[in-house]
C-alpha angles and dihedrals in degrees: 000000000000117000122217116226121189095264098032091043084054098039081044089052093046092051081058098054093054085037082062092049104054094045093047090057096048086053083043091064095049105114125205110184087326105311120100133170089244108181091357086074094088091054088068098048091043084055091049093043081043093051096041119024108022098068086053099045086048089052091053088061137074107254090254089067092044090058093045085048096058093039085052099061096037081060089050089056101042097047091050093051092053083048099052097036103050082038087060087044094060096047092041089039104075089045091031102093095044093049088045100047079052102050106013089127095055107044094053084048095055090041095060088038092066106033090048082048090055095050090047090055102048090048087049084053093053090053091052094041099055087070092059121041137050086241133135110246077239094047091040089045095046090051093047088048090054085043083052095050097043095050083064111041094238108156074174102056086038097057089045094047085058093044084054115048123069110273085254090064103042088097087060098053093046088046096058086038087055094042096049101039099090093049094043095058103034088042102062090029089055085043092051091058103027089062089061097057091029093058090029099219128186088258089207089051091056093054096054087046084059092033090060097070093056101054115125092025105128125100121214126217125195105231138018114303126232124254126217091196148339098274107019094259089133097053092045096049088051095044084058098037075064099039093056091044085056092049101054088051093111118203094195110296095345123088127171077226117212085299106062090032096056086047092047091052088037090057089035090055085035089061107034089050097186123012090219116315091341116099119224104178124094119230102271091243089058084052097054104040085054101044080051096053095045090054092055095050097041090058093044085047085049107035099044084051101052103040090057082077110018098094089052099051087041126131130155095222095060086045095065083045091060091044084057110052090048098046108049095036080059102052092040091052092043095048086044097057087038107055108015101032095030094218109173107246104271094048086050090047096044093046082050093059093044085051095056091037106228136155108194084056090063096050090052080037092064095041097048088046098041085217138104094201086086088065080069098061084041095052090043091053106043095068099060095038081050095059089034098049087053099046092044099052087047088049092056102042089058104040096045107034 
């Protein structure tokens, strides 16, 4: 049998995680009447390693590796989703103030729609699910909470769901967020590209209806500007050095975290475009390859994670609950932009993806779409769902336990 030293366990451990990501994108490709799971893909391969194989590798090593192991792929998370959000500020940020001036309302309104759905759902859940388990109404509301947070993707709601249960009930919350995740991601990433050929739209229509929005974006400078450096890298780095000084700013208990601070300095450097003569924006195909990347990582950190306990938190019931709090916060956000606010499609799908606050969908978004300019309505809607999401699972948490 083979036998895991410090640095073998860990090179073993890094052949696995491109391993992940060749299979996922394989998975990715697979095309079923014209949806497929695209990048999330490896989402799904990273939850199966995770399931099978990542509990068995760990117990091969010392504790101290085990511990490097998982640090290391919180870092891997955590990294690609400072990549992939601050990526998506710098292409939304030169269209994002005039979509915005155009649809503000909208999209705040659409923000809170989904989010209070959400809530409503998971307390509608609490009720139901007092009839049905040997729970405590604390330890029911603090699972349902995780469930909440988890259905939508929300790394923010959940923090503030553990920093606001007793210690005892921190395992509960962890345990819903775990449950509801899958769904949570596959779910709004099958519904982004399922509307268009639902509602079987004219695709290239739809991009002049966003486009729209953006015309007249572009800022001028006499003069050459001044590159950093061949490809942006400097600028970027410095966009998310920012980002992550802006996310760790607490308000009492609320933060806009890394993700909404990188996408707060990523709009702020989109928009601005140069700082005098000084250029601040990356070339467009270093945008894109690492908005890319960070997705990809984001999903492996996330998804390995979460499959090395998934099987055991398991049960079918919280899983319906979670099916449920994606699903009906996202028709009801989507019915609601359609038919009340009038938003064109992809306005209605990107601030979708903003509402519920999920970052895989953006990236399928993008692809289905074949335009950056979603990445606008995403980018006008997260960070109201983001405040929302928080203060609701908080809300909940008091007013039920």
């Amino acid at each position: 049998m083979f036998t895991f030293t410090a640095s073998t366990g860990v090179a073993f451990m890094m052949l696995c995680l491109f391993a992940v990501i060749a299979v996922g994108y394989l998975l990715g490709r697979i095309t079923i009447k014209g949806i497929n799971l695209g990048t999330a893909g490896v989402f799904i391969v990273a939850l199966v390693f995770g399931c099978i194989f990542y509990k068995d590798l760990a117990a091969a090593l010392t504790v101290k590796e085990q511990s490097f192991v998982s640090d290391a792929l919180k870092i891997v998370e955590n990294l690609g989703l400072m990549f992939f959000v601050t990526a998506v500020g710098f292409i939304a940020g030169p269209g994002f103030v005039a979509n915005f001036k155009k649809n503000f309302k909208s999209y705040i309104l659409l923000g809170l729609v989904i989010i209070v759905a959400g809530g409503l759902t998971c307390t509608g859940c609490i009720m139901l699910g007092r009839n049905f388990t040997d729970l405590t109404n604390s330890e029911l509301t603090a699972m349902m909470t995780g469930i909440f947070s988890g259905a939508l993707t929300s790394t923010p709601a959940f923090s503030a769901a553990k920093g606001t249960v007793s210690a005892e009930l921190v395992d509960h919350v962890s345990t819903g967020y775990g449950i509801a995740y899958l769904f949570g991601v596959v779910g709004v990433v099958l519904f982004v590209q399922l509307m268009p050929k639902l509602m079987r739209v004219d695709v290239e229509a739809e991009r002049q209806k966003i486009a729209a929005a953006d015309t007249g974006k572009k800022k001028t400078y006499e003069g050459k500007l001044i590159d950093m450096d061949d490809f942006g890298f400097m600028p970027f780095a410095l966009a998310v050095l920012i980002g992550i000084a802006i996310g760790s700013l607490k308000f009492g208990n609320f933060s806009l975290t890394t993700t909404g601070g990188c996408l707060l300095s990523g709009l702020l450097f989109g928009h601005f475009l140069h700082i005098g003569p000084v250029n601040i924006m990356p070339k467009t195909t270093t945008l894109k390859s690492l908005r890319e990347l960070g997705l990809v990582f984001f999903l492996m950190g996330a998804g390995i994670s979460g499959g090395s306990r998934f099987v055991e938190l398991f049960q079918p019931v919280y899983f319906l609950y979670g099916m449920a709090m994606t699903i009906l916060p996202m028709i009801i956000g989507f019915l609601m932009a359609k038919y009340l606010l009038k938003l064109p499609l992809f306005n209605n799908l990107g601030s979708i993806t903003g509402g519920m606050t999920s970052t895989p969908a953006l990236g399928t978004l993008i692809h289905v779409t074949g335009t950056e300019d979603v990445a606008s309505a995403y980018a006008a809607t997260y960070p109201i769902a983001l405040i929302s999401v928080v203060l609701v699972s908080q809300f909940v948490i008091i007013f039920f336990s």
